[in-house]
ZADO-723246 format. One record per atom (N, C-alpha, C, O): atom name; x, y negated, z; chain; residue in three letters. Coordinates in Angstrom, 1 decimal. Each point is the difference from the previous one (the first is absolute). Example, Ala and Ser with C-alpha at 12.3 -4.5 7.8 and 13.67 -1.06 7.14 Angstrom:
// residues 2
('N' (13.2 5.7 7.8) 'A' 'ala') ('CA' (-0.9 -1.2 0.0) 'A' 'ala') ('C' (0.9 -1.2 0.0) 'A' 'ala') ('O' (1.0 0.0 0.7) 'A' 'ala') ('N' (-1.4 -1.1 -1.4) 'A' 'ser') ('CA' (0.9 -1.1 0.0) 'A' 'ser') ('C' (-0.8 -1.1 0.8) 'A' 'ser') ('O' (0.5 -1.1 0.1) 'A' 'ser') 
***
This chain:
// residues 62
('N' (125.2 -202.5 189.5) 'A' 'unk') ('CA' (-1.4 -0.4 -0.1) 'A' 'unk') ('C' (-0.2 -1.3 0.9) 'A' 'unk') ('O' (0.7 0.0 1.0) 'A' 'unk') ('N' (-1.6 -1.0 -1.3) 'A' 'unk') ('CA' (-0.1 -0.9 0.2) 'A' 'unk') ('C' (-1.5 -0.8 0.5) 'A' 'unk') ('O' (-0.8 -0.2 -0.9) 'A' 'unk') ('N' (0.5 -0.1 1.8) 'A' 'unk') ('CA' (-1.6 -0.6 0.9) 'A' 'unk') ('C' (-0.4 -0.4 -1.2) 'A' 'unk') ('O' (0.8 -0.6 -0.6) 'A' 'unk') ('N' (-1.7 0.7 0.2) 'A' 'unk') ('CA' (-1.0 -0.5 -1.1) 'A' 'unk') ('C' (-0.5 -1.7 0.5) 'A' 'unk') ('O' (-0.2 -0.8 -0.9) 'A' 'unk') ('N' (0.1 0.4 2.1) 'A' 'unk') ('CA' (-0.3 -1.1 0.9) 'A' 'unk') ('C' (1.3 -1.0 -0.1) 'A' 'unk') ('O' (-0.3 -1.0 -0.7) 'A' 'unk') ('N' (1.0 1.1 1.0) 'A' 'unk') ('CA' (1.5 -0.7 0.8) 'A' 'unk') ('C' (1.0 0.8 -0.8) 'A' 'unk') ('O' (1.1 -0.1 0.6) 'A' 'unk') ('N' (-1.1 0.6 -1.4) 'A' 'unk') ('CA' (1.2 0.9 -1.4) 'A' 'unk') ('C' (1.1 0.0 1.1) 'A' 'unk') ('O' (1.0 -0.5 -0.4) 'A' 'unk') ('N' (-1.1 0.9 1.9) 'A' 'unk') ('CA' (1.5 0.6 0.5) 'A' 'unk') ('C' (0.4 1.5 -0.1) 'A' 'unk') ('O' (-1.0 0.7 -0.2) 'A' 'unk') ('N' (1.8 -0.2 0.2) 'A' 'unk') ('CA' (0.0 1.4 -0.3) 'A' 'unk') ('C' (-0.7 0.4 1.6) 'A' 'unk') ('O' (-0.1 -0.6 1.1) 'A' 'unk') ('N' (-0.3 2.2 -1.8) 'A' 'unk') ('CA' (-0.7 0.5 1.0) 'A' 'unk') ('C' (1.4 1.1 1.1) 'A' 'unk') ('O' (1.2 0.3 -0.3) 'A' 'unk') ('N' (-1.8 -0.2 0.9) 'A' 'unk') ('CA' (1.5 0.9 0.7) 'A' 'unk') ('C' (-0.1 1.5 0.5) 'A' 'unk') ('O' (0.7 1.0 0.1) 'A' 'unk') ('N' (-2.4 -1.6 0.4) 'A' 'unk') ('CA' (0.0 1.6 1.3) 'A' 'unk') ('C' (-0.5 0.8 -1.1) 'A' 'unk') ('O' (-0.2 -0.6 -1.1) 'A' 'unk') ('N' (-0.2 2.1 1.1) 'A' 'unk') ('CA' (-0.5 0.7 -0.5) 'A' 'unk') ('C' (-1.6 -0.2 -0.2) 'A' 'unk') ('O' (-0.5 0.0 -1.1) 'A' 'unk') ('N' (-0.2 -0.1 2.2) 'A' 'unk') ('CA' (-1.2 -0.4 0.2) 'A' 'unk') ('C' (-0.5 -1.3 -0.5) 'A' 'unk') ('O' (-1.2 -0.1 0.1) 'A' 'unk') ('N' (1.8 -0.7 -0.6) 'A' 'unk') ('CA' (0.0 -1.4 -0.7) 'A' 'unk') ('C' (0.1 0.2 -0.9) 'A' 'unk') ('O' (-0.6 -0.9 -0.6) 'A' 'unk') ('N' (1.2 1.7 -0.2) 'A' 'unk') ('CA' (0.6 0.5 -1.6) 'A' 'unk') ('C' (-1.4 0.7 -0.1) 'A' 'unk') ('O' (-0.9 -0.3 -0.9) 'A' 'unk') ('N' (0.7 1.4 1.9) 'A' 'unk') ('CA' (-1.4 1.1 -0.5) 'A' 'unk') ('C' (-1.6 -1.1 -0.2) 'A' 'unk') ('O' (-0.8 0.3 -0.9) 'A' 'unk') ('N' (0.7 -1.7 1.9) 'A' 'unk') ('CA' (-1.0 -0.6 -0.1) 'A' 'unk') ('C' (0.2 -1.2 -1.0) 'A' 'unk') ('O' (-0.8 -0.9 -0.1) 'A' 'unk') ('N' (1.7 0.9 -0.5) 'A' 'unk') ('CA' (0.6 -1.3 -1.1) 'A' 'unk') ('C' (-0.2 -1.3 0.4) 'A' 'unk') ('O' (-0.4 -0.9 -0.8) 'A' 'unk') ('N' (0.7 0.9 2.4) 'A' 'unk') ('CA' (-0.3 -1.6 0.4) 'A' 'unk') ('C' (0.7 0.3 1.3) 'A' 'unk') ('O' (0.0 1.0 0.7) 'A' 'unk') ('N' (0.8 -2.6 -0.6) 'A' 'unk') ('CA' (0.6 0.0 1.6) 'A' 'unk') ('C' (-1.0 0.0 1.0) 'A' 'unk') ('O' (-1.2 0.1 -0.3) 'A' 'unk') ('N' (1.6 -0.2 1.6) 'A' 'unk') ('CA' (-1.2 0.3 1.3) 'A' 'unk') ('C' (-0.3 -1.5 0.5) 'A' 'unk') ('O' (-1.0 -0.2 0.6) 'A' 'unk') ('N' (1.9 -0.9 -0.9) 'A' 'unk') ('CA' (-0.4 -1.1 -0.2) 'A' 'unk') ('C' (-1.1 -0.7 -0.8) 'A' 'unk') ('O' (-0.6 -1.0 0.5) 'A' 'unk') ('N' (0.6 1.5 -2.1) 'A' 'unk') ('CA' (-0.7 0.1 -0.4) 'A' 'unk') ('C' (-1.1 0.4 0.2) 'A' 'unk') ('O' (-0.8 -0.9 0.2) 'A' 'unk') ('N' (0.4 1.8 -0.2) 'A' 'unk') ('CA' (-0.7 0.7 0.1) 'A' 'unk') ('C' (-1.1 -0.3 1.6) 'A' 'unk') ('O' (-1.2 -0.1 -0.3) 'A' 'unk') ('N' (1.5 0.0 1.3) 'A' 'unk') ('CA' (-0.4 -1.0 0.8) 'A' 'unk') ('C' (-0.5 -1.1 -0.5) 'A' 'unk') ('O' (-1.3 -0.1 0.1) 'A' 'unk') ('N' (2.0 -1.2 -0.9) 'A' 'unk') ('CA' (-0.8 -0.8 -0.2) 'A' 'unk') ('C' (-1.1 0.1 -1.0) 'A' 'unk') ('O' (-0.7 -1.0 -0.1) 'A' 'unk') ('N' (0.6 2.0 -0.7) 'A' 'unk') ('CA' (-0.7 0.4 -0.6) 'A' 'unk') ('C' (-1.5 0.4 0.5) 'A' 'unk') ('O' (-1.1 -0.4 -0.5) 'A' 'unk') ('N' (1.5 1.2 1.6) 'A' 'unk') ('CA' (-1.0 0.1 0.5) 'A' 'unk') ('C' (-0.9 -0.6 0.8) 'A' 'unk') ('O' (-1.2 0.4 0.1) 'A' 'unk') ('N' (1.7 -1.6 0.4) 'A' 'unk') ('CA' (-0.7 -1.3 0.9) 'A' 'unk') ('C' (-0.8 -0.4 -1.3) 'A' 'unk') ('O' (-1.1 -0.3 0.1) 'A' 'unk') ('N' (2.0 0.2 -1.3) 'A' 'unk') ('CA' (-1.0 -1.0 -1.1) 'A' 'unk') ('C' (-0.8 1.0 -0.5) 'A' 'unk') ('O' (-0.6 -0.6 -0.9) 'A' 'unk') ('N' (0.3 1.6 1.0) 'A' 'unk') ('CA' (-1.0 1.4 -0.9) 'A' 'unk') ('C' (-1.9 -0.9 0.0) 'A' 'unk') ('O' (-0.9 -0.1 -0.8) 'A' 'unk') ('N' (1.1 -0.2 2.2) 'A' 'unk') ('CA' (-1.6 -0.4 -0.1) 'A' 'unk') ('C' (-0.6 -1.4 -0.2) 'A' 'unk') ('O' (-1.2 -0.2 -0.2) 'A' 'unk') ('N' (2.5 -1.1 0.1) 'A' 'unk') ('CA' (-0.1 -0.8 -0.4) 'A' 'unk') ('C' (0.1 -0.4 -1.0) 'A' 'unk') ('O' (0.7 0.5 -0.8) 'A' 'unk') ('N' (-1.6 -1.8 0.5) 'A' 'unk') ('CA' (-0.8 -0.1 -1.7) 'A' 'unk') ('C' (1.2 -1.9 -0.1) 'A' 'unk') ('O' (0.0 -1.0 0.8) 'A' 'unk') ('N' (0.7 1.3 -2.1) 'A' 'unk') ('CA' (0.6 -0.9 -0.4) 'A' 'unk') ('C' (-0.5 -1.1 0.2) 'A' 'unk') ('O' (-1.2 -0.1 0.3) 'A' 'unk') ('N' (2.3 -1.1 -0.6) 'A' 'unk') ('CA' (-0.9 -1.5 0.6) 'A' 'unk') ('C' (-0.9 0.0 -1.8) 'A' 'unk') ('O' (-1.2 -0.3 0.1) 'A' 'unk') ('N' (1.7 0.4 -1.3) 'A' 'unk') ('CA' (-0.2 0.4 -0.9) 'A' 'unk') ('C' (-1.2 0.5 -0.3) 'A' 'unk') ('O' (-0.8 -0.7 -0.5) 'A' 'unk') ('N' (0.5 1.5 0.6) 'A' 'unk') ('CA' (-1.2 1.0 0.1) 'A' 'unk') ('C' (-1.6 -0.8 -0.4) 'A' 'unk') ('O' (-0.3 -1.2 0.1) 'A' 'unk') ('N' (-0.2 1.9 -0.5) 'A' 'unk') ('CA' (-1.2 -0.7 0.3) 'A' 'unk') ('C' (-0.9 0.6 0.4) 'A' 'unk') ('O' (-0.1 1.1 -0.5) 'A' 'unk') ('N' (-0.9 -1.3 1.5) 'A' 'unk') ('CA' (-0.9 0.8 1.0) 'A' 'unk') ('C' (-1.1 0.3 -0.5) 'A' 'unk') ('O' (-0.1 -0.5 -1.1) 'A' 'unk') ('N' (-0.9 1.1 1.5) 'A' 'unk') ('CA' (-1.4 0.3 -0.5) 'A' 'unk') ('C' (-0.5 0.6 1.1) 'A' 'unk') ('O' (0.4 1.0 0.6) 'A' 'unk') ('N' (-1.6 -2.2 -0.3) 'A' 'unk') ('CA' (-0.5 0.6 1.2) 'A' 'unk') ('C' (-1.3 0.3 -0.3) 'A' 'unk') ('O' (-0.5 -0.6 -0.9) 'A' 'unk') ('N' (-0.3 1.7 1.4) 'A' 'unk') ('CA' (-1.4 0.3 -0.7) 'A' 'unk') ('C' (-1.0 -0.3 1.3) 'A' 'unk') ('O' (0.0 0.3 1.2) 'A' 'unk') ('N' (-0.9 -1.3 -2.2) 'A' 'unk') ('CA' (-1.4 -0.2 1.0) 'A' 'unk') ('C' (-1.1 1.0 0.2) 'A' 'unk') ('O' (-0.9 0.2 -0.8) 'A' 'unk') ('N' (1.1 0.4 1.8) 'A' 'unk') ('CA' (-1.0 0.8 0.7) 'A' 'unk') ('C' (-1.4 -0.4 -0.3) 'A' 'unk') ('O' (-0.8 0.8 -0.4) 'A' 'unk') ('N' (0.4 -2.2 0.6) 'A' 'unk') ('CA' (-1.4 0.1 -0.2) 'A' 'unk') ('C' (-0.4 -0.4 -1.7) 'A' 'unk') ('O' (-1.1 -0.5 -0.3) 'A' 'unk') ('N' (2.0 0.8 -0.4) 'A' 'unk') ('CA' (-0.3 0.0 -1.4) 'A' 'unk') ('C' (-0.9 0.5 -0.4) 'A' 'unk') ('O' (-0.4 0.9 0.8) 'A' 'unk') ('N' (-0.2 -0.9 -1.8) 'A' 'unk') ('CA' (-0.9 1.1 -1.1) 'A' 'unk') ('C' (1.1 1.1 -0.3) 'A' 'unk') ('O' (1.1 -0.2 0.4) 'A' 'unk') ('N' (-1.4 0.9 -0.8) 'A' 'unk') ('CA' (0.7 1.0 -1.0) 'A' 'unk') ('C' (-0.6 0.2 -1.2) 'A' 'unk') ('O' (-0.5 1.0 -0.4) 'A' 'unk') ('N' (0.5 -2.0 -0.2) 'A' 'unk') ('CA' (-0.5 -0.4 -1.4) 'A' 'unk') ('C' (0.5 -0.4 -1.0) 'A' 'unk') ('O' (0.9 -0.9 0.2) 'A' 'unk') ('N' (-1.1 1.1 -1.3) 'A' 'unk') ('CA' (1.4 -1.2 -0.9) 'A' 'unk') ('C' (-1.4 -0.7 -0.6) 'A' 'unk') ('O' (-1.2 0.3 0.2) 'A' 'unk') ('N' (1.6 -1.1 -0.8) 'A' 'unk') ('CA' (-1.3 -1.5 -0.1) 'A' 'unk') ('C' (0.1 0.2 -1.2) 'A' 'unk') ('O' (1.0 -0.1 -0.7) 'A' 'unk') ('N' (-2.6 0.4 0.2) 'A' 'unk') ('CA' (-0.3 -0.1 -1.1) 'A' 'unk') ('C' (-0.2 1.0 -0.5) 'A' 'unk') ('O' (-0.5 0.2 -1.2) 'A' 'unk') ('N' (0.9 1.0 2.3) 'A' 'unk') ('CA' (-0.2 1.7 -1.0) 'A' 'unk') ('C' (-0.6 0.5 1.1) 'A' 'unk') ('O' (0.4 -0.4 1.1) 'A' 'unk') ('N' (-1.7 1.6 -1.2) 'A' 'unk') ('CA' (-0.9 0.4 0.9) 'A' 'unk') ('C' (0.8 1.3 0.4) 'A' 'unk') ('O' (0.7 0.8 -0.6) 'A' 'unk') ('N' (-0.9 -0.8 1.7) 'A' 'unk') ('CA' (1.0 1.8 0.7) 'A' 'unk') ('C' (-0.4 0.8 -0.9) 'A' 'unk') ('O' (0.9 0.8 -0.3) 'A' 'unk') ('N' (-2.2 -0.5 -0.5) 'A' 'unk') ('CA' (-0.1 1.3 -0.8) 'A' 'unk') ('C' (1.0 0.0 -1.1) 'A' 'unk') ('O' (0.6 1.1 -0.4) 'A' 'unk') ('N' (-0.4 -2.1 0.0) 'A' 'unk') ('CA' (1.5 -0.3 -1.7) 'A' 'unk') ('C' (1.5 0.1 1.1) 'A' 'unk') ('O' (1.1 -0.1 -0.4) 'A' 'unk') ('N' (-1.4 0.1 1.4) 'A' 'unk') ('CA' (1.5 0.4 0.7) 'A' 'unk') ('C' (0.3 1.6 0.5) 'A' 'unk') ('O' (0.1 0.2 1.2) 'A' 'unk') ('N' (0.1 0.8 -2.1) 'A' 'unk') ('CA' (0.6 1.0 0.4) 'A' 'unk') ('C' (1.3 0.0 -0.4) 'A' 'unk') ('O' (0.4 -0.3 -1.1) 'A' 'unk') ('N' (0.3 0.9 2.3) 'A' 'unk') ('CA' (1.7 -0.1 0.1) 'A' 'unk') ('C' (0.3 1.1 0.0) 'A' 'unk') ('O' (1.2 0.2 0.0) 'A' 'unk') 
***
């Protein structure tokens, strides 16, 4: 069996049972909460309406 990351074989037991090396897997984890340079963001303005324009809140049931 083989790192799904880096395709080296895996060796220890515990690396076979988690299907990823501990190298891996580490760097993995530093990148878990970081957003690709790719990505695209969305930031929401707090002092917005909560409105959509042109339709009255009562025609808005969700």
């Amino acid at each position: 069996m083989n790192c799904p990351v880096c395709n080296r074989p895996l060796k220890s037991p515990k690396s076979i049972s988690k299907g990823i090396g501990p190298v891996c897997e580490r760097k993995l984890e530093k990148l878990k909460d970081k957003a690709d340079e790719d990505q695209l963001k969305m930031e929401l303005d707090i002092n917005a309406k909560n409105e959509l324009q042109g339709v009255s809140q009562k025609e808005t049931t969700f």
